[in-house]
C-alpha positions in Angstrom: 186.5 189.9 31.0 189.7 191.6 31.0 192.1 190.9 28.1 195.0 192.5 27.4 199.2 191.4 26.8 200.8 194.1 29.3 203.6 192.2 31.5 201.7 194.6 34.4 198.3 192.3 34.7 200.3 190.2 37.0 200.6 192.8 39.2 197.3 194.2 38.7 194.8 191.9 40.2 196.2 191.8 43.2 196.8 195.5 43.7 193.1 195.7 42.8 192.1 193.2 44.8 193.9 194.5 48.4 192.9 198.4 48.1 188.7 197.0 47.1 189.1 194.9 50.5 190.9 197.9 52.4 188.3 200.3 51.7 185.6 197.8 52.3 187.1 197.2 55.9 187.3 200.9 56.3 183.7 201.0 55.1 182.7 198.1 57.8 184.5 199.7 60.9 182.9 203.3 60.4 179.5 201.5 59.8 179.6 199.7 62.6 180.3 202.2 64.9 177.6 204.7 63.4 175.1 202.4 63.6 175.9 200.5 67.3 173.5 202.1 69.8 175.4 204.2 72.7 174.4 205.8 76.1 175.3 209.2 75.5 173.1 210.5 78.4 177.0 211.8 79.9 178.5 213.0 77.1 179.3 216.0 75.9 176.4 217.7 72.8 175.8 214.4 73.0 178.3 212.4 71.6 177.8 214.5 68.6 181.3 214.8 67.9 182.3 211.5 68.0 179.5 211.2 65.7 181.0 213.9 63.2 184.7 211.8 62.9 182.9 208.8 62.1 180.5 210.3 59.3 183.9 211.6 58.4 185.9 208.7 58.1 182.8 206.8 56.4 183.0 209.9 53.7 186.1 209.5 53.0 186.0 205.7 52.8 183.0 206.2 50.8 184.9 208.1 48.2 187.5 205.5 47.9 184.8 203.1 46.8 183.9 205.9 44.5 187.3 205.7 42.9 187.4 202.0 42.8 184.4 201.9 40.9 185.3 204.7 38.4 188.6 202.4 37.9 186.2 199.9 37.6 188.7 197.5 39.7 188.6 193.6 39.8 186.0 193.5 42.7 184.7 196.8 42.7 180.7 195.5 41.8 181.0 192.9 44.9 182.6 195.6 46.9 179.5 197.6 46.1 177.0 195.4 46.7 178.7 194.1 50.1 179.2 198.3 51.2 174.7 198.3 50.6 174.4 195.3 52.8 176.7 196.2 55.7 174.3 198.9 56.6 171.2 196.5 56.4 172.8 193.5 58.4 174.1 196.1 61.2 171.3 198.0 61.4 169.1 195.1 61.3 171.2 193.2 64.2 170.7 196.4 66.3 167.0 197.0 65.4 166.5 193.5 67.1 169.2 193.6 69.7 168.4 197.4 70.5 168.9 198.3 74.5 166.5 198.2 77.0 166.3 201.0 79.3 163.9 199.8 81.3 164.0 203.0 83.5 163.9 205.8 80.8 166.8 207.7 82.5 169.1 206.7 79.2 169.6 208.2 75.8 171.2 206.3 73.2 172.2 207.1 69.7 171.5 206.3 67.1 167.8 205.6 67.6 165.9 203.2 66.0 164.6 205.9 63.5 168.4 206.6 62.3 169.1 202.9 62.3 166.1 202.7 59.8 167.3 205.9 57.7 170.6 204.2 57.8 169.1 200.3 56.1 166.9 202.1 53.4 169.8 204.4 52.1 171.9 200.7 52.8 169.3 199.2 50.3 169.7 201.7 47.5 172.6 201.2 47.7 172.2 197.3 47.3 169.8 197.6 44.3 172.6 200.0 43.0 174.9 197.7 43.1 173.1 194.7 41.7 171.8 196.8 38.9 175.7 197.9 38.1 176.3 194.3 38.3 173.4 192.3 35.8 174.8 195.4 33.4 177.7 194.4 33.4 177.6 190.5 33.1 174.0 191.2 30.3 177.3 192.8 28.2 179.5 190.8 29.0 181.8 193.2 26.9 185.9 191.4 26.3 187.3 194.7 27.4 190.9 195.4 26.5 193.1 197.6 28.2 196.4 199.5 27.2 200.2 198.8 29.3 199.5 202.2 29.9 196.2 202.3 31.2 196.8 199.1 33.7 199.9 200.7 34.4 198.1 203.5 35.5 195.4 202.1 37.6 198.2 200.0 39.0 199.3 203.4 40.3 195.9 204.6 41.6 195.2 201.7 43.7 198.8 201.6 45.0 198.4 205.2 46.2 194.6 204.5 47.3 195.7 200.9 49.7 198.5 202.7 50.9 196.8 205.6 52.6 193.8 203.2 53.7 196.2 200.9 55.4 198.8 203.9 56.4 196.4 206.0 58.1 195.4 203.0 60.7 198.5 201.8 61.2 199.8 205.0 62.3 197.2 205.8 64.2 197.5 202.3 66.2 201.5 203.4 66.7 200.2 206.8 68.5 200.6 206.0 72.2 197.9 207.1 74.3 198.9 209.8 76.8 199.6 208.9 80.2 197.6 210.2 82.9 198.3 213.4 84.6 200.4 214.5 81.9 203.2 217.2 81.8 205.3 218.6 78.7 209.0 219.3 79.1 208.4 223.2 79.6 205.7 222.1 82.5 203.0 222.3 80.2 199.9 220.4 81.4 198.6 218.1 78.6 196.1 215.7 80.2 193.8 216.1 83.2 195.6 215.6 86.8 192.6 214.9 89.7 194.1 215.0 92.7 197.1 216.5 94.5 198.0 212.3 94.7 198.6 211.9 91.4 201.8 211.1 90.5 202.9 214.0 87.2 204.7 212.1 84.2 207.1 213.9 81.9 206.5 213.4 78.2 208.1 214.8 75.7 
C-alpha cells in the first residue's frame, strides 16, 4: 500500500491507471489479430508481412507493459496477469472455433500449432504474473514514495498514455486513398484497372 504526503497522488492513480489500460488494449488488439486464423492462400509470402507489423506492434506494446511494471504502477500485476490470459482465451476460442476447409484448397495462419505456441508462452506468462502478485500481497510492504519520485512516474506514464493513445488516433485520422489515385505532378499513387476509371487528384 502506497503512503506518502505529495499534493501529486491525486493525480497519480489515475495517470497510472489510464496508460496500464491503454497498453493493455494495445496488448488485446495485436493479440487478437496474431492469433485469429486467416486464408492467406492469395496473399503475398503469405501474409507474412502483415504478420511482421503485428509482432511489431505487440513488441512494442509489450515493452510498455515492461515499463509499467518497472514503475510498478497501480494496476500493473492485474495488467500482467490479464496480458497471460489474453493469449490463452484467444487462442483457446480459435483452437475450438478453428475453420473448416473442408476441401484442402485453403491455408490459413496461424495454425493450430502456433495457436498452441502462442497459449503456453500466454501461460508463463500467467504464472508470472500471479507469482509477481502473492509476492507482493505475502509482503505486503507500506511503501512510501518521495514528491519527487511520484512526480516523476507521473511524468513516465503521461509520456507512455500519450503515445499509446496518439499513435491510434492519428492513424484513424489518415484517410485512405481513393482509388485510382493521382498526385498533383501526375504521379500515380494507387492502382487504376481500367481505362474506365475515373483518376482523382490528391494532394
Amino acid at each position: 500500500m502506497l503512503h506518502s504526503n505529495s499534493r501529486w497522488l491525486w493525480l497519480y492513480f489515475p495517470v497510472s491507471w489510464i496508460t496500464v489500460c491503454a497498453v493493455l488494449v494495445h496488448i488485446t488488439f495485436f493479440s487478437w489479430a496474431l492469433l485469429t486464423p486467416k486464408d492467406v492462400s492469395g496473399t503475398l509470402f503469405g501474409g507474412a508481412m502483415g504478420t511482421q507489423l503485428y509482432l511489431g506492434g505487440l513488441g512494442v506494446a509489450t515493452l510498455g507493459l515492461t515499463v509499467v511494471i518497472l514503475l510498478r504502477l497501480p494496476g500493473a500485476i492485474l495488467a500482467w496477469i490479464a496480458a497471460g490470459l489474453l493469449p490463452l482465451c484467444i487462442g483457446g476460442w480459435w483452437q475450438l472455433n478453428y475453420p473448416d476447409d473442408a476441401n484442402g484448397n485453403l491455408l490459413y495462419s496461424p495454425g493450430r500449432s502456433d495457436i498452441t505456441v502462442a497459449m503456453l508462452i500466454g501461460a508463463a506468462i500467467l504464472v508470472s504474473g500471479f507469482y509477481a502478485y502473492r509476492r507482493a500481497k505475502t509482503a505486503n510492504q507500506r511503501a512510501s514514495l518521495s514528491e519527487l519520485k511520484i512526480f516523476g512516474k507521473i511524468v513516465v506514464a503521461t509520456a507512455l498514455s500519450g503515445f499509446f493513445v496518439a499513435v491510434p488516433l492519428a492513424a484513424l485520422k489518415q484517410q485512405a486513398m481513393p482509388h485510382c489515385a493521382f498526385n498533383k505532378q501526375g504521379q500515380q499513387l494507387t492502382i487504376c484497372l481500367g481505362d474506365g476509371d475515373t483518376p482523382t487528384i490528391v494532394e
